[in-house]
C-alpha positions in Angstrom: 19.3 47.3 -56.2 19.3 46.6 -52.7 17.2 43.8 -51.2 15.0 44.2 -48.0 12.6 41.7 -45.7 9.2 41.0 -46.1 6.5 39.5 -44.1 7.4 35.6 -43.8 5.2 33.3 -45.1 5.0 30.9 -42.6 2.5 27.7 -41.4 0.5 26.7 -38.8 2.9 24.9 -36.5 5.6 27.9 -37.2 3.2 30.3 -36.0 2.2 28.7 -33.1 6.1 28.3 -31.9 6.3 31.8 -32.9 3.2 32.2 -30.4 4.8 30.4 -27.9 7.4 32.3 -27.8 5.5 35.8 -27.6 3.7 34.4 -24.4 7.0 33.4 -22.8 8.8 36.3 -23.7 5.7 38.5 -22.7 6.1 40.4 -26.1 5.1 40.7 -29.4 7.2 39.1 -32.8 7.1 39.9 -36.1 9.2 37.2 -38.9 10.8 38.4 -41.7 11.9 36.9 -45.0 14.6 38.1 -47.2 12.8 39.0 -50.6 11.5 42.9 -51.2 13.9 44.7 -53.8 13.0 48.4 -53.7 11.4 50.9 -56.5 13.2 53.0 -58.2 11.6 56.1 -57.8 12.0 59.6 -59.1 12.3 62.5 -56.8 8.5 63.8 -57.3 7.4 59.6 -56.8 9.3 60.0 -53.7 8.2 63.3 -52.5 4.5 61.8 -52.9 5.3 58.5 -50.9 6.4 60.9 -48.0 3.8 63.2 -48.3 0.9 60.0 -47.8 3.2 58.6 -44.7 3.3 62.3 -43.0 -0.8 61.9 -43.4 -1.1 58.5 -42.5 1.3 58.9 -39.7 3.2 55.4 -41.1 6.0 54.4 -42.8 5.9 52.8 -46.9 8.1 51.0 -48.6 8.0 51.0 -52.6 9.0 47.5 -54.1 8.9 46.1 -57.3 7.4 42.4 -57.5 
């Protein structure tokens, strides 16, 4: 099964270099962890996953802890 980021999990002082560098860079950052391994969904789980993001106008991901 293929394994994807997640969200880091990061402290205080991490995030404020991180901040740092969003104001010098004039942009935003996002930090990312290796970690997520997807679902294994069926075809009707997956037809149900897209049908919520073509509602919600996003994008899911289906992982298993």
């Amino acid at each position: 099964m293929a394994e994807f980021l997640k969200i880091a999990n990061l402290g205080s002082d991490d995030v404020a270099k991180i901040r740092e560098l969003e104001t010098s860079l004039g942009t935003h950052i996002m930090a990312y962890q290796p970690g997520l391994k997807m679902a294994k969904l069926t075809d009707e789980q997956v037809k149900a996953v897209k049908d919520v993001e073509e509602k919600l106008g996003v994008i899911l991901l289906a992982y298993d802890d």
